[in-house]
C-alpha positions in Angstrom: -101.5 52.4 65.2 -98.8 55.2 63.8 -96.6 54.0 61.0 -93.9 56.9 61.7 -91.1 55.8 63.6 -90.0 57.1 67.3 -86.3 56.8 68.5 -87.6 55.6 72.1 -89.8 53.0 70.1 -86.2 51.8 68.2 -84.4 51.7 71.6 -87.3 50.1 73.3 -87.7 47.5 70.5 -83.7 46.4 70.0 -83.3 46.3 73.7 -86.2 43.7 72.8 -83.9 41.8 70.5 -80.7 41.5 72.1 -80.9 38.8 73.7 -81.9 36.9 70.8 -80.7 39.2 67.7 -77.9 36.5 67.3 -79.8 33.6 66.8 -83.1 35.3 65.0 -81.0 37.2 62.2 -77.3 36.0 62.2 -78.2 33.5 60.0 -80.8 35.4 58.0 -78.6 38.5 57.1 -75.2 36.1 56.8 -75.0 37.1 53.6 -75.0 40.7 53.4 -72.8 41.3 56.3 -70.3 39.5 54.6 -71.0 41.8 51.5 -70.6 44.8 53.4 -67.8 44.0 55.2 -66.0 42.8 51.9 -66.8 46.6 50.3 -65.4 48.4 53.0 -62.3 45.9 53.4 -61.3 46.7 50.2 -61.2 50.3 50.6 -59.5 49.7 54.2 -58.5 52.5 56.8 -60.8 53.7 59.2 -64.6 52.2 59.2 -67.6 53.5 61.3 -70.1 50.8 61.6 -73.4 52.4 62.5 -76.2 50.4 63.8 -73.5 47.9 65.1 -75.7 46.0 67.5 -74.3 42.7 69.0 -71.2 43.6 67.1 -71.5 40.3 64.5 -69.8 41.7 62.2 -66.3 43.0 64.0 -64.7 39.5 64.3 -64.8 39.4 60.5 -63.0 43.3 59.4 -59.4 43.1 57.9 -57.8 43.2 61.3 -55.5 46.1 59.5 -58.6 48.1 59.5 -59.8 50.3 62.4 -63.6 50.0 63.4 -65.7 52.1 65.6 -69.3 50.8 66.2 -72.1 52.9 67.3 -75.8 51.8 68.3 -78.7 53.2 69.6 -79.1 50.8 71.8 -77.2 50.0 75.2 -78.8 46.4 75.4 -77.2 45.7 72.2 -74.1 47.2 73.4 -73.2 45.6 75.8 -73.1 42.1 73.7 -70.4 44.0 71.5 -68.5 45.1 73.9 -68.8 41.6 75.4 -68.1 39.8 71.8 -64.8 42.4 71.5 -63.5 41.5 75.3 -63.8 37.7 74.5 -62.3 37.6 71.4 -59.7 40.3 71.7 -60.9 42.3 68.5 -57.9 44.9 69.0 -59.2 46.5 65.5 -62.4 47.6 67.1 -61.0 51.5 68.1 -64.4 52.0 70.1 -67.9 51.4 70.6 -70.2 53.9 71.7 -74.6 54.9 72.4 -75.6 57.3 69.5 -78.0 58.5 67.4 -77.6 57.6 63.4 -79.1 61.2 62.9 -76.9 63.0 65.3 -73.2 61.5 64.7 -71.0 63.5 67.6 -67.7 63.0 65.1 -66.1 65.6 63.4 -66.3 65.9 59.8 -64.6 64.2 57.6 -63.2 61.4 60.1 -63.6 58.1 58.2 -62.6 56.6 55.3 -65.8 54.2 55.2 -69.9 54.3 56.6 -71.1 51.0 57.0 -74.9 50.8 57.8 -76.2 47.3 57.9 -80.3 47.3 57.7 -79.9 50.3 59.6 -81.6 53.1 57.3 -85.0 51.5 57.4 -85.0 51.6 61.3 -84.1 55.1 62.1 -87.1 57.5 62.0 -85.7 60.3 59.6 -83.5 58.5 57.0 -82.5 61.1 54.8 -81.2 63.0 58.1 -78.7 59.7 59.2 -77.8 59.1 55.5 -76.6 63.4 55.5 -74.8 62.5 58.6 -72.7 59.5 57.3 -71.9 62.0 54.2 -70.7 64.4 56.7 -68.2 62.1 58.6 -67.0 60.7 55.3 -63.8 62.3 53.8 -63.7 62.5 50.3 -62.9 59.4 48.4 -64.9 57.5 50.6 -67.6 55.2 50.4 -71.0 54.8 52.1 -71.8 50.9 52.4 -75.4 50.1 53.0 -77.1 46.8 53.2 -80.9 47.5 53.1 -83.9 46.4 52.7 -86.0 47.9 49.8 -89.6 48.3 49.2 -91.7 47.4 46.0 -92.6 50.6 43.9 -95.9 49.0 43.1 -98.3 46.1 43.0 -99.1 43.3 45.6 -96.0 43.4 47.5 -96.2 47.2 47.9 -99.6 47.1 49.2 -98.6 44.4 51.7 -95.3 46.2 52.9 -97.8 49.5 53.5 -100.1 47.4 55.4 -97.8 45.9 57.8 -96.1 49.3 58.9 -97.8 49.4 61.6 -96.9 46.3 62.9 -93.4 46.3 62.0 -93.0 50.0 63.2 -93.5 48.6 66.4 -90.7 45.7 65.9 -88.2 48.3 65.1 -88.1 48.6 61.8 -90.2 49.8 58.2 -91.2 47.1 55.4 -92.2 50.3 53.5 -89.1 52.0 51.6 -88.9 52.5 48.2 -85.7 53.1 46.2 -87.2 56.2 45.0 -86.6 57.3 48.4 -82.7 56.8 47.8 -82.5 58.4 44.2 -83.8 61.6 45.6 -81.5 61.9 48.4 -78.7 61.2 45.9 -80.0 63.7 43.6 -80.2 66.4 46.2 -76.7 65.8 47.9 -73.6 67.2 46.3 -70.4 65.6 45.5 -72.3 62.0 45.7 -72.5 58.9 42.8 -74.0 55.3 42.9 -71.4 53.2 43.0 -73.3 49.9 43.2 -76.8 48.7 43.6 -76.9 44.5 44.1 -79.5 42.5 45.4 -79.0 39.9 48.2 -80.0 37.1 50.1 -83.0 36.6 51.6 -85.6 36.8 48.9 -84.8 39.3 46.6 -86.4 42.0 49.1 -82.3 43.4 50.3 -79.6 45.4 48.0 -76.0 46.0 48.8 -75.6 50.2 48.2 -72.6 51.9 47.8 -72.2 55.6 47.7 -69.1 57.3 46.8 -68.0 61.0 48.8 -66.1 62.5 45.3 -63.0 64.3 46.1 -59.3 63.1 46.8 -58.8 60.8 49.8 -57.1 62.1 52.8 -56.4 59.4 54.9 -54.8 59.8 57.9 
């Protein structure tokens, strides 16, 4: 079985999970939603959530704040746009299909990225990650909640080992920070903001990147 990631194997897989994404990881990732959407809150104006799924997290934005959600999956889609017609989430600007690694918005169009264990389930990372820089405008900050990989030992092993499983669920065990630090390194006008571990088990980080450069908020 492959380890590498396909984008019809992520679409196949989260159509898998929406009817049940809810109930199998609302609870489990409680936590660092709330952690994300806290960050971007406090920088306010206009937020793209990418990877926005069944749209959890919209009730829970600053309603002063202006969301657009994007998701590569229809299935999942359709919840969101379901959640936002029920409960009348008038911040949510728009939800829209697309691809993390091929964002169809101009440059420099939000004041916040929001990517909620999204960078371990697209299949080139470092290509989604240069796209949220690209629609950030300077000042910004890139909020990520993400699962990261042991460097080394027993746990590293077993993350390796199960790829090829959890490839096929949607998602990798196997990531690294390393993985982060050099895309940092290579991307200019970029700094660490914050690196925090959260809930479950040690194994997720809250990670915030900030675009330097004056904000221009519109």
């Amino acid at each position: 079985m492959t380890t590498d990631l396909q984008t019809s194997q992520v679409i196949r897989a989260y159509g898998r999970w929406a009817p049940v994404y809810d109930m199998v990881f609302g609870p489990v990732f409680r936590a660092g939603r709330r952690a994300a959407i806290d960050a971007a809150d406090a920088i306010g104006g206009r937020i793209l959530e990418v990877g926005v799924g069944t749209g959890l997290s919209l009730p829970d934005y600053d309603r002063g704040n202006l969301i657009f959600g994007i998701d590569i999956s229809e299935k999942m889609l359709k919840k969101a746009r379901a959640r936002v017609a029920r409960l009348r989430l008038r911040h949510v600007e728009g939800l829209a299909v697309m691809d993390a690694e091929a964002l169809t918005f101009p440059s420099a169009s939000f004041d916040v990225v929001v990517a909620q264990y999204v960078v371990t389930a697209v299949p080139h990372p470092e290509r989604a990650l240069d796209e949220f820089v690209r629609v950030l405008r300077p000042g910004g900050e890139i909020i990520l909640t993400s699962r990261v990989g042991a460097e080394a030992g027993m746990r590293g092993t077993l993350e390796t080992a199960l790829m090829p499983v959890t490839t096929r669920l949607g998602f990798r065990t196997e990531f690294p920070w390393e993985r982060y630090r050099s895309w940092a390194a290579r991307t200019p006008g970029l700094r660490l903001v914050e690196r925090r571990l959260i809930p479950p088990l040690g194994h997720f980080s809250l990670i915030r990147f900030a675009k330097t450069g004056h904000a221009t908020r519109r």
